[in-house]
Residue, then its C-alpha position, 0 to 999 in steps of 0.5 A: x067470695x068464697x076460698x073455694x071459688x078462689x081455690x077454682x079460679x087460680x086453678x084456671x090460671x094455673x092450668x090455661x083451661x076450664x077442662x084442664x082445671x076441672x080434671x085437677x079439681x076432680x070436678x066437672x067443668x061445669x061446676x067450675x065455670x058457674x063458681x068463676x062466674x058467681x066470683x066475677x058477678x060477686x066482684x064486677x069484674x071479668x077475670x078471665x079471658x079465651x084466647x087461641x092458646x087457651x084461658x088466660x087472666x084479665x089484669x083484675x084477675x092477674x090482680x085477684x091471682x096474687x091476693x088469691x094465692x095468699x088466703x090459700x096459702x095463710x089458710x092451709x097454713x092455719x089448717x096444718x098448725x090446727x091439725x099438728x095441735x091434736x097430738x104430740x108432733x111426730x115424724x122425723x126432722x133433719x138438722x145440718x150443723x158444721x162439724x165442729x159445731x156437732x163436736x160440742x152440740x149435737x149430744x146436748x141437742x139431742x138429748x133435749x130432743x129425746x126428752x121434749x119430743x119423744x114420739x119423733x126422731x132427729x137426724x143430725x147432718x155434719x157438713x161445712x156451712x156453703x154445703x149445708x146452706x145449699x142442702x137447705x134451700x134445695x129441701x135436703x135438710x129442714x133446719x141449718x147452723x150455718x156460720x158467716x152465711x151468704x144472704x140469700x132471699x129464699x132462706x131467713x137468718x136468725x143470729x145465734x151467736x157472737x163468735x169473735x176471730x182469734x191468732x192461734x200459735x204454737x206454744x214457742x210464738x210468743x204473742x201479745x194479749x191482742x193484736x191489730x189484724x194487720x199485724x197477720x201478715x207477719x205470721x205464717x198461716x194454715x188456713x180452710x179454703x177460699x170457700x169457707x168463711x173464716x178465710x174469707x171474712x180473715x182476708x176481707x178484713x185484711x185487704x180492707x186494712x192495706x195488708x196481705x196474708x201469709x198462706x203456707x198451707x190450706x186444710x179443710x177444718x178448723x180442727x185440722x188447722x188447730x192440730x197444724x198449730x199444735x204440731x208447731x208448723x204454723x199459726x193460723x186464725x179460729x174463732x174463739x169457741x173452736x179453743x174447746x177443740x184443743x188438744x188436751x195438754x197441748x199448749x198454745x198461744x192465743x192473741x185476740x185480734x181487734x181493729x177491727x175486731x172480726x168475727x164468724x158468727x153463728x145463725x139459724x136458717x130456716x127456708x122461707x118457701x115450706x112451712x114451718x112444722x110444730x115439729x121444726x118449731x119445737x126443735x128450733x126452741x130447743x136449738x136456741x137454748x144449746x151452749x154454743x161455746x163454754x160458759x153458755 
């Protein structure tokens, strides 16, 4: 049993016909049919079955079928890498990271990027995160930052991160150094969306605790929802690292919030149905090594 005759036989499957499978394979049918018929010899099995409606696989081959699309695909994985370790790795690799994130990271990224890798090129895409996980999974981009991601069996997740929720407020709330989460809902609120995860992990968590919260105004960003803050308005609910988004000379109150302590933590995404490049490794490394937050 060679990769070849397995290469042969899920083509068959795949196609319903020996004649169908040939044209693929750019062979003759034939040629096909002997190498199926040494792997059924080699095996003591019959794999495959003409029906009416064409060629369909026995239940040791629909067995074989999916052993057989696993060594192909770990093999052609093995020639790609093997391949990618001639030369330096070249071409251009795409990375969705939220806008504020962008903010502190993307020149840093980009600057190890240059010096690591400088026969490729990077691009950095700014997003909010449900819009980059989306573009993820649909092959837009080939790497995500994304915040509190929703779990998905098509994307892996790689905690990057810790990033703890903190009450901001203008500079006349007075507030104390930490504060229990229910207590938010004695505050008046701008906040993102519903579809953004710092609402929804704040209004989880808040619910959890028999409380409710006081929404006067809903933004898009946690740097509008800052600017909101400065301007005196209302307070509203960020994660600690966004603090560097502040304005600068504009002061501000700050309260960590604790029972429980919420937070919105960052991940790498990485797709689990294409496979990973030298080049996407490398910028993964180089990705793992940012300052997420002052003091990295």
């Amino acid at each position: 049993m060679d990769l070849k005759q397995l290469e042969y036989f899920s083509r068959v499957v795949e196609e319903g016909s020996f004649s169908k499978a040939a044209v693929a394979l750019n062979l003759s049918q034939p040629s096909v049919s002997r190498q199926v018929n040494l792997l059924e010899q080699e095996l003591g099995q019959k794999l495959l079955e003409r029906t009416a409606r064409g060629v369909v696989a026995t239940p040791a081959g629909t067995t074989l079928l999916a052993h057989a699309r696993n060594m192909l695909n770990s093999a052609a994985q093995a020639i790609f890498e093997l391949k990618e370790l001639r030369n330096e790795p070249t071409g251009n690799i795409i990375v969705g990271m939220p806008n504020r994130l962008a903010v502190v990271v993307a020149v840093p990224l980009i600057t190890a990027f240059r010096k690591a890798l400088p026969f490729a090129r990077i691009s950095v895409v700014e997003g909010l995160s449900p819009a980059l996980r989306d573009q993820l999974i649909e092959g837009n981009t080939d790497i995500a930052l994304l915040f509190a991601p929703k779990p998905t069996p098509l994307l892996s997740y790689e905690k990057l991160h810790h990033d703890t929720l903190m009450l901001v407020a203008p500079k006349h709330v007075k507030l104390p150094r930490s504060m229990h989460l229910k207590s938010l809902q004695n505050y008046e609120l701008v906040l993102p969306s519903s579809s953004q995860p710092i609402r929804s992990l704040v209004e989880q968590a808040l619910v959890a605790t028999g409380g409710k919260l006081n929404i006067v105004a809903e933004v898009g960003a946690v740097q509008t929802a800052l600017r909101v803050v400065e301007s005196g308005m209302a307070c509203s609910v960020i994660p600690k690292s966004a603090l560097i988004l502040k304005a600068p000379g504009v002061d501000i109150q700050v309260a960590e919030l604790t029972h429980p302590v919420v937070s919105n933590d960052l991940y790498l995404a990485l797709p689990k149905s294409r496979p990973l490049s030298r080049l996407a490794r490398e910028t993964c490394r180089l990705i793992r090594e940012l300052p997420f937050a002052p003091g990295d």
